[in-house]
Structures are given as structure tokens and as C-alpha cells.
C-alpha positions in Angstrom: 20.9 -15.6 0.9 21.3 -11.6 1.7 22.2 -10.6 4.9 19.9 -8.3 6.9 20.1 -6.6 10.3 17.6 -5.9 12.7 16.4 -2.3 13.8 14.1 -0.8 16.4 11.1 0.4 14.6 11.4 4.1 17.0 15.2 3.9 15.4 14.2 3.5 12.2 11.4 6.1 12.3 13.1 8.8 13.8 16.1 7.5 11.1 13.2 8.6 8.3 11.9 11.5 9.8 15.4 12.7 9.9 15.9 12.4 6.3 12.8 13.5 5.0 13.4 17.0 7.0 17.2 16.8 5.2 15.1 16.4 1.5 13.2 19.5 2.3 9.8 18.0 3.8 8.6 19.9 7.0 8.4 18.4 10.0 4.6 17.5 10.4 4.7 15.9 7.1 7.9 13.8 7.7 6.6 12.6 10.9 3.6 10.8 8.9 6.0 9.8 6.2 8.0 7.7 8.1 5.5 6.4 10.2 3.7 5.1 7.6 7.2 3.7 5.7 8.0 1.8 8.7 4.3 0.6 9.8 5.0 -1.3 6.2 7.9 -3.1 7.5 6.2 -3.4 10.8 3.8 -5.4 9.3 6.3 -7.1 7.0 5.6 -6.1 3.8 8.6 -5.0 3.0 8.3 -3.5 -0.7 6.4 -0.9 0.7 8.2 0.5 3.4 11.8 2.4 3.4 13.2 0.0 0.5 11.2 2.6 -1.5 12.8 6.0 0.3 15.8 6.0 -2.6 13.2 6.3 -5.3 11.3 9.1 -3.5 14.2 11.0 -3.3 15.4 10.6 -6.8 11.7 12.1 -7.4 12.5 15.0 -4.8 15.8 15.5 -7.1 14.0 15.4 -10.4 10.8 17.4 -9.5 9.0 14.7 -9.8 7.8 14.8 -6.0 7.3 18.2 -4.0 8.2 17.3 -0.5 6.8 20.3 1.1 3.6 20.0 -1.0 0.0 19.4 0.5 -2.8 18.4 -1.0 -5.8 20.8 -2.7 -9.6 20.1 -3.2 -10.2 20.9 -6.5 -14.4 20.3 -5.9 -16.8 18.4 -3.7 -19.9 18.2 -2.2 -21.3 16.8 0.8 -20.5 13.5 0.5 -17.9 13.6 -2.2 -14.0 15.4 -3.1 -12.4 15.6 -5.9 -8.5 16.3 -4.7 -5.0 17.4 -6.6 -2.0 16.0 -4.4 -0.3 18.0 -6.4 3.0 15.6 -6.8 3.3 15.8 -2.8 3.9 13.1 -0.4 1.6 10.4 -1.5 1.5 8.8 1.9 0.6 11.7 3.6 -2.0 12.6 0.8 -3.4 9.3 1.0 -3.9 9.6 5.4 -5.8 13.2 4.2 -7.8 11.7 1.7 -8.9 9.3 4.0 -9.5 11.4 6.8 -11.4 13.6 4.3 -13.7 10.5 3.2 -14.2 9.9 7.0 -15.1 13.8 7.9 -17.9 13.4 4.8 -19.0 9.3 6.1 -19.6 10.6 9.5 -22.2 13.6 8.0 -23.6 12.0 5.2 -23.3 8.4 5.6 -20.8 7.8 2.9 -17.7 9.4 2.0 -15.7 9.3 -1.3 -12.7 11.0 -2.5 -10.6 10.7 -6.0 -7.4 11.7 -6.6 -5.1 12.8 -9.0 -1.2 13.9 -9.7 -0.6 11.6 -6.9 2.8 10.5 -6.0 3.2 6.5 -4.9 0.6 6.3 -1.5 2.0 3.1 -0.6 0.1 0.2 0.7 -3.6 0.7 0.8 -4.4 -1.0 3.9 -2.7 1.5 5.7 -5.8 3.9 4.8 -7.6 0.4 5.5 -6.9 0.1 8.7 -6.8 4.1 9.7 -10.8 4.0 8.7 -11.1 1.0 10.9 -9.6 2.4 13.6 -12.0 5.2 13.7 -15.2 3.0 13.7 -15.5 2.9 9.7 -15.6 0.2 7.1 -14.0 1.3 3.6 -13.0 0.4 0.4 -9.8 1.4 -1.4 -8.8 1.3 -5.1 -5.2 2.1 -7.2 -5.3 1.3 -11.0 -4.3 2.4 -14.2 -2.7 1.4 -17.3 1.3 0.0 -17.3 2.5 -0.2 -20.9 5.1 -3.6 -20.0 3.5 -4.5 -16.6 1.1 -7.2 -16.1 -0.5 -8.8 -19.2 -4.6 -9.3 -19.5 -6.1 -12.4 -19.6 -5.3 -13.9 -22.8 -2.5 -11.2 -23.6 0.8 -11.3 -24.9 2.0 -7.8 -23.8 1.6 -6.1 -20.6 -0.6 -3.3 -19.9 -1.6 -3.3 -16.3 -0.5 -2.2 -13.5 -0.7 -4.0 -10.1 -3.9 -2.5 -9.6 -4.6 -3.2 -5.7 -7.9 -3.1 -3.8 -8.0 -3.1 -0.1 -11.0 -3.5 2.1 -11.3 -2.5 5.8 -13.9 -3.1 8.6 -14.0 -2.5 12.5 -13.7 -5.1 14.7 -14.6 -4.6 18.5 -11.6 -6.3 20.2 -9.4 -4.0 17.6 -8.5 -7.1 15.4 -10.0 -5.6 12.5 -10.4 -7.0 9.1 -8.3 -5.3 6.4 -7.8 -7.2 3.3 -5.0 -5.6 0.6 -4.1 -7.5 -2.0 -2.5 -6.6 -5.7 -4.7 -7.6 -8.7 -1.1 -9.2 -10.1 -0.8 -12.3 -8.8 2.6 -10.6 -6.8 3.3 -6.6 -6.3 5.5 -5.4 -8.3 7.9 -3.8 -5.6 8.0 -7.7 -3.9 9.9 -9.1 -7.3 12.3 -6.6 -5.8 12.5 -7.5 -2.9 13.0 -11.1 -3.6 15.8 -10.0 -5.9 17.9 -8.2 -3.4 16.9 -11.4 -0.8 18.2 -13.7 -3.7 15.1 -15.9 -3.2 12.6 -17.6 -5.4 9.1 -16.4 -6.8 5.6 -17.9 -5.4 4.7 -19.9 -8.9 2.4 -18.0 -11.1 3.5 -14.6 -10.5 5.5 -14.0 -14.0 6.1 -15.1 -17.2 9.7 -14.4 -18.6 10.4 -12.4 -22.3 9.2 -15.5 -23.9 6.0 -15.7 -22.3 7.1 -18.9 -20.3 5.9 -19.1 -16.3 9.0 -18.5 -14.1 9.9 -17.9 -10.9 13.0 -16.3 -10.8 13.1 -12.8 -10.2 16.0 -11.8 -12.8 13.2 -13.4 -15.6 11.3 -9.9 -14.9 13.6 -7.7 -15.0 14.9 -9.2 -18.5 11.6 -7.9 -20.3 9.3 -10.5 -18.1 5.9 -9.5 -17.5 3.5 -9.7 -14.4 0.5 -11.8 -14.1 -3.0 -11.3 -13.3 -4.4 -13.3 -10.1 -7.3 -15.7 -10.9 -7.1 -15.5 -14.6 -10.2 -13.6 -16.3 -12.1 -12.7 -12.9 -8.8 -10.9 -11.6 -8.5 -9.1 -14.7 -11.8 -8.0 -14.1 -11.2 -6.8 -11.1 -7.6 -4.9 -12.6 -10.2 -3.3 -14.9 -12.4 -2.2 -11.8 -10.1 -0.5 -10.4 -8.9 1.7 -12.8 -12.3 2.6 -13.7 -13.1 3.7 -10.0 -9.6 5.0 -9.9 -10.6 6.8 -13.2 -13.2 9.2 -11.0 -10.4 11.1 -10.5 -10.5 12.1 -14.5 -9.7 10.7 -17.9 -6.4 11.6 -19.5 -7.3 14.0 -22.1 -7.5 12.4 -25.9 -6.6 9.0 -24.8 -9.3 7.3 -23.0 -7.4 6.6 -20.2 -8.8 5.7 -17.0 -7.1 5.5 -13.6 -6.1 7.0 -10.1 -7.0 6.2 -6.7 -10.5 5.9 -4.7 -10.7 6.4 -0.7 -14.3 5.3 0.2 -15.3 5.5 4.1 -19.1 4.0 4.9 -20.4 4.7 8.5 -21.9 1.9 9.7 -23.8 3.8 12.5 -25.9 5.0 9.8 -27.0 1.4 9.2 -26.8 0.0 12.9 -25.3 1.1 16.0 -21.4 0.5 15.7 -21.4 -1.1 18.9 -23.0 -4.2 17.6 -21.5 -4.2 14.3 -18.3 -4.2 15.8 -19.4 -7.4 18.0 -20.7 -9.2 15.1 -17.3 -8.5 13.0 -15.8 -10.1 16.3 -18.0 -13.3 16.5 -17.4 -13.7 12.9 -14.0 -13.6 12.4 -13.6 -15.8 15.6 -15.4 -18.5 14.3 -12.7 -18.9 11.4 -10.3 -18.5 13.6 -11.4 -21.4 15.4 -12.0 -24.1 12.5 -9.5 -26.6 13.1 -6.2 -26.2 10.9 -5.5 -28.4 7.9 -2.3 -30.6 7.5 0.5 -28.0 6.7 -1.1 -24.7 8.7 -0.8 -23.9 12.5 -3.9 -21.8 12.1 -7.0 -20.6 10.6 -6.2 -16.5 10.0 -8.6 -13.8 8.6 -7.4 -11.1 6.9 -5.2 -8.5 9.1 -4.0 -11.6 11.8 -1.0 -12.0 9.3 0.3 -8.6 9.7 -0.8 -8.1 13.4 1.7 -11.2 13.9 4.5 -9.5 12.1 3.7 -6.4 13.9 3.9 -8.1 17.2 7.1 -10.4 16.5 8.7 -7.3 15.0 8.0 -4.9 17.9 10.2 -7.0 19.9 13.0 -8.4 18.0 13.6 -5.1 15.7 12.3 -5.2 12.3 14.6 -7.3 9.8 15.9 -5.3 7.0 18.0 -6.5 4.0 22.1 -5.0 4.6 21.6 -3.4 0.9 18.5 -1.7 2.1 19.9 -0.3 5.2 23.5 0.6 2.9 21.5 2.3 0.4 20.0 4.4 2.9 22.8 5.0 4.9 24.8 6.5 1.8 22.0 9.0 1.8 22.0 10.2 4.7 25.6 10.9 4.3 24.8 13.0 1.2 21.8 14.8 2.9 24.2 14.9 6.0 21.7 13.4 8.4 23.3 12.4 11.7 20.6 10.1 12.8 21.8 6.2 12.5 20.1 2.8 12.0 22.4 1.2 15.0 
């Protein structure tokens, strides 16, 4: 098993933000960037958080990712935007689309934004749980086409990508509900993760180079291929999702469909928050307290998982992989950042 170490999450923030600045990202935007970054870890979800900072900045050093960029509204109406990130922070274009939703939800009831050249946003229930926190229930989509990801239901090559969907609703006692969850059976960036951790695969998440189920990670990375969750209905969804992500425009000549969809619905324009927020309460509490089967402590809805991590994580320092926190230390010492993980 890998070694790890654990880290503050202010260290490990201020660590980011320090190296963001050093790649040529100004300060409001690095701030965001590594709040977000760490906010993954936070909430354990590792593959999302700064195990992907060495990628970004390979992007920064191939032009692939502008990180002093922001984010352009191309059209829109009332209720709707259509936006170019144009290759900047995804993370910090994905908070603005969603605050740009939100600002449209709170005049005309329902707010949705596309958009497109968008650099990796991260995990969606980030923008999940931002619209929850402001009072508003939403729905988020990512998909596209992955020549060698995940194969379709009854495929024998891959052509997905891990196409999430994340849902978000506001809860009065702050618990909210925010469900994100990978149309693959796994997320991609977690085979990763598990490689570097030198652990095992949940069964069902690949198939290795000879279409055989697996769960070892090195299977994948030998010309494996991802899985869809819940055979032919999880396709379907994988399909959904690039057609909503799609809104954002169809690659000329090809019939390609994909992108990502922020959706913010007001809920005072259907009943007064107040008591919506109640209800989401009551609800989720009586799951919560349904007695536990053999094998579980207890009955969780969707969000108590992370909040846990969050919580355990705040005190103890978040637990990062050594090769994680090497690979991030060797830039800093190229981008001759002085901040230090501890």
C-alpha cells in the first residue's frame, strides 16, 4: 500500500493558490481554483482535487489552458446563456456559469447555461452544492463522446466518456442533498487514483483489452475500457447527457454532441423556500432514521458521505498519497513557489 501524509486543508490551499499565481493565473482566479481543488479532497474524492494540478499545468505549458482567461457570453436571453470559457480555468468557469444560471433562476424562474471550449470543471457537485447553498435546486450535466473510454451497452469498443450528472437541492438545516455520480460505473480519474494507492477496483467498473471484467487498475491502462453503470438504462443516461451537454453546439460536419449544462430552478417560484427547505429536511431525516441493515452503521442520503469526509478531514488534515504531494512539490520548485505542504 502507498504511503500518504496528511495536510491542513488552509496549507494546502494557500500551497495552490501559490502555484497557480506562479503559472500565470491572477490572484482572484487562483483563490477559486484551489478552493475548489481542495474542497474535492475535502470531501474525499480524491481524483478530482490537486492529483489533477500536474495535468493543468502541462495544459498552461502547451496552450491548451489560458490561466488568465475568463469566461464570455457568446448569447442569451432572460432565462438562458450560451458561454465560451474560452480554454480558461474550468473550475472557475464552471462557479460563473453557475452563478450566471442562478442570477437568471432568481428573475425568471429557471436558469440555464451551456458551455463550450471548456477546460476540465471538475466535480459537478461542487456547482451542486454552490446552487444549494443559495436557496436553489439544480441539475448538472458533462458528456461527450471518448473514442477508447467507456463501451455502450452491448459494445465492444469504447466511445463514452464518463458522462456525470449531479443533482442538487436545499435543505433547511444546510445538509443538502447533492447527488454526483459518473454514468461509468467508476470515474475515470479514480482508476488513477487506485493505481497510485496500489489498491483493487469495485467489481464491474472495467473490462481489460480482451473484453474480460477486471479489477485491477493496470487492466485499463493496458487498452481496458470503462463500463457503463446499470447496463442499457445507464447508457441511456451517458446518452442524455451529451445531448443536454450538446446545447452548447454540435461539432461542425460530425454530428457530435456534447459539453456541459448548469441548470438553477428557484423554488420560491413554486412555493416559498422556507417550507421547501423544511420538507427536504423531514425527508431526508426519515431515511436517515430507517434502521441499518447487517454490514452498514447507517442509513445516508446523498451529500452525508462527503459532509463526513469533510468533517473528519477538517480535523485530522486531509490524507494525500506521498506521490501526489512529490509530484507537486517538484513543481513548485520549477515555478519557484516558496509555499510548502508541511
Amino acid at each position: 500500500m502507498a504511503t500518504s501524509r496528511r495536510i491542513q486543508a488552509d496549507r494546502l490551499r494557500d500551497f495552490c493558490t501559490q502555484l497557480f499565481k506562479a503559472v500565470g493565473t491572477p490572484s482572484d482566479i487562483a483563490v477559486v481554483e484551489a478552493r475548489i481543488l481542495v474542497n474535492s479532497d475535502l470531501k474525499g474524492h480524491l481524483s478530482h482535487g490537486v492529483f489533477q494540478i500536474p495535468g493543468y499545468i502541462q495544459s498552461i505549458e502547451d496552450k491548451g489552458l489560458i490561466p488568465d482567461g475568463t469566461p464570455e457570453i457568446v448569447r442569451q436571453t432572460a432565462s438562458t446563456a450560451f458561454v465560451d470559457s474560452k480554454l480558461c480555468w474550468g473550475h472557475y468557469a464552471g462557479e460563473w456559469c453557475m452563478n450566471l444560471a442562478i442570477e437568471k433562476a432568481r428573475t425568471t424562474g429557471m436558469g440555464s447555461v451551456s458551455i463550450t471550449n471548456s477546460h476540465h470543471i471538475g466535480r459537478l457537485g461542487e456547482y451542486a452544492e454552490q446552487a444549494a447553498a443559495a436557496g436553489f435546486a439544480s441539475l448538472l450535466v458533462t458528456g461527450g463522446k471518448s473514442a477508447g473510454g467507456a463501451s455502450p451497452f452491448g459494445g465492444a469498443e469504447g466511445a463514452l466518456g464518463t458522462n456525470p450528472i449531479a443533482f442538487g437541492f436545499p435543505s433547511a438545516d444546510g445538509r443538502h442533498f447533492v447527488s454526483d455520480f459518473a454514468t461509468t460505473a467508476i470515474a475515470g480519474a479514480k482508476i488513477h487514483i487506485a493505481r497510485i494507492k496500489g489498491t483493487e477496483l469495485p467489481p464491474g467498473s472495467i473490462i481489460d483489452k480482451h473484453g474480460h471484467p477486471s479489477v485491477d487498475p493496470e487492466d485499463f491502462f493496458a487498452g481496458g475500457r470503462l463500463l457503463v453503470f446499470g447496463g442499457y438504462k445507464g447508457y441511456a443516461i451517458s446518452l442524455v447527457t451529451c445531448l443536454l451537454g450538446g446545447l452548447a453546439g454540435v461539432v461542425p460536419n460530425s454530428g457530435d454532441v456534447g459539453g456541459t449544462y448548469f441548470q438553477a430552478i428557484d423554488i420560491g417560484a413554486f412555493q416559498p423556500l422556507e417550507d421547501y427547505q423544511s420538507a427536504v429536511q423531514s425527508f431526508m431525516n426519515d431515511f436517515r432514521a430507517i434502521p441499518p441493515a447487517p454490514g452498514f452503521s447507517e442509513v445516508m442520503v446523498p451529500g452525508d458521505p462527503e459532509r463526513n469526509k469533510e468533517a473528519e478531514q477538517l480535523r485530522e488534515g486531509i490524507d494525500l498519497p506521498e506521490k501526489i504531494c512529490q509530484e507537486l512539490l517538484e513543481y513548485a520548485e520549477k515555478y519557484s513557489v516558496t509555499a510548502t505542504l508541511g
